[in-house]
C-alpha positions, -999 to +999 in steps of 0.1 A: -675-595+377-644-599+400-631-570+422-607-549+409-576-546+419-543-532+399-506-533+410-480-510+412-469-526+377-503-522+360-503-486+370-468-478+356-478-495+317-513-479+316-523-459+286-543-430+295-579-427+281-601-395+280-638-405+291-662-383+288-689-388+316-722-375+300-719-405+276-728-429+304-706-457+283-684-460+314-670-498+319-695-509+349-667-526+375-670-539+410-649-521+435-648-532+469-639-506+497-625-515+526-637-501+563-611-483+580-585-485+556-564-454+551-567-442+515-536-419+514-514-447+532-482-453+513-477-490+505-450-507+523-412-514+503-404-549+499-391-563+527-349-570+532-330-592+513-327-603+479-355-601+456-357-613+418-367-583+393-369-574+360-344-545+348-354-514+327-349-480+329-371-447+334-399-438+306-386-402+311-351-388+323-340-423+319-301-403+319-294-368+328-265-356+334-259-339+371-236-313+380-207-317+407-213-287+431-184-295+455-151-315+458-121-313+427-143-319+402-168-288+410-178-274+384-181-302+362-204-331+359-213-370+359-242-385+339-270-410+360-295-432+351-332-438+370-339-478+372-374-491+375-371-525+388-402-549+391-399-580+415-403-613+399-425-631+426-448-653+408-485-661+429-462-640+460-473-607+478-448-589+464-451-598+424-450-565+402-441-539+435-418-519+419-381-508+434-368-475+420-333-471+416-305-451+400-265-459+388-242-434+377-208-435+361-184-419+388-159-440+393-146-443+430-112-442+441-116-467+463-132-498+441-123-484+407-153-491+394-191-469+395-220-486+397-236-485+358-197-510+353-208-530+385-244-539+372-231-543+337-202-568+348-236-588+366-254-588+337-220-604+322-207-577+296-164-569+298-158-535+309-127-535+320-103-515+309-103-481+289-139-468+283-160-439+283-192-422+302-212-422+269-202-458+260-214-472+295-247-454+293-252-465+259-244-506+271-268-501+300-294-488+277-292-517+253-292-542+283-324-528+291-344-530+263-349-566+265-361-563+305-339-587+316-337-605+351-317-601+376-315-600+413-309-572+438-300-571+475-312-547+498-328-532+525-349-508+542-340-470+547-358-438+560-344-407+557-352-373+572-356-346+550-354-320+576-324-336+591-307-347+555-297-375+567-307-414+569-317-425+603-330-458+600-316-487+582-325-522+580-366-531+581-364-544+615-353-509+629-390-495+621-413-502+648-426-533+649-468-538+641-486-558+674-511-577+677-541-572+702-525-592+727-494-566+728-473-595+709-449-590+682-466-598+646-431-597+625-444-571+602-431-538+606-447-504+599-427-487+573-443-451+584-430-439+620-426-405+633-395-389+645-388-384+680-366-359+673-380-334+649-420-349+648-414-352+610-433-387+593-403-404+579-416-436+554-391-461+543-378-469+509-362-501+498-324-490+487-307-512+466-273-520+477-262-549+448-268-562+422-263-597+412-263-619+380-283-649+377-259-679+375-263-692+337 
């Protein structure tokens, strides 16, 4: 029987099963463990750049609705959505790693539009024009439902918790992995520690667009 392994994909659509042990009917599967691996080691984000996915949203709190706590609209509140976005990377490394992502519907003053009417104009739907929170939401919901592709740009960030702030952008600003001649391998690890405050600071791949597949 071959090894198993499962990706970040197959874990996301598993059904759970309760298995009672004193049964002994247990599926018999290989399972190889590797010396000196680290089993609690976070897997690395995709690296930068642009990366074909499929679209969908959250299983639960797909939208919620969040309050404003400062500004002129305190007091008041704007509705988000929580993407889960799989990279399309057919016999690649990065095949089924999954991006997590969110878009709300507040609209800035600078672009006029939020980013659930960006992704929506990629995906080529018309919003232009009068709408409403509750009719956005409800277009990116039916959008979703069939998983579509499309792609996303981005790149890695790590932000301290302690400091609230991000303090590394870009994948290349982690440090870099050598090899056992003290040479530059052009990975980097995605785990560092702060100088600063000591605290272990793992990058995340944020999205920064989205873009429409050309038809």
């Amino acid at each position: 029987m071959d090894t198993q392994t499962v990706s970040d994909e197959e874990i996301q659509n598993r059904s759970v099963v309760e298995v009672d042990i004193n049964k002994m009917d247990l599926e018999e599967e290989v399972l190889e463990i590797k010396e000196g691996g680290d089993a609690f080691a976070t897997p690395a984000p995709p690296p930068d750049g642009v990366h074909l996915v499929k679209f969908r949203l959250a299983e639960t709190n797909a939208f919620v609705r969040v309050p404003i706590k400062k500004g002129p609209n305190k007091g008041g509140y704007f509705y988000d959505s929580n993407l889960v976005l799989s990279i399309v990377d057919p016999d690649g490394p990065y095949d089924g790693k999954i991006i997590f992502d969110s878009a709300s519907c507040l609209v800035r003053s600078e672009s006029g539009q939020c980013r659930i009417s960006g992704i929506l104009t990629e995906f080529g739907l018309d919003v232009i024009g009068k709408t409403s929170d509750a009719d956005l939401i409800r277009k990116l919901n039916e959008v979703a439902q069939t998983e579509p592709e499309i792609k996303v740009k981005g790149q890695w960030v790590g932000y301290s918790k302690e400091q609230k702030k991000v303090v590394k952008r870009g994948m290349k600003s982690f440090p870099e992995i050598l090899d056992s001649n003290s040479q530059g391998t052009g990975v980097y690890n995605h785990v560092f520690e702060d100088p600063n405050t000591g605290e272990e600071i793992t990058a995340r791949f944020k999205v920064s667009r989205y873009i429409g597949l050309e038809v």
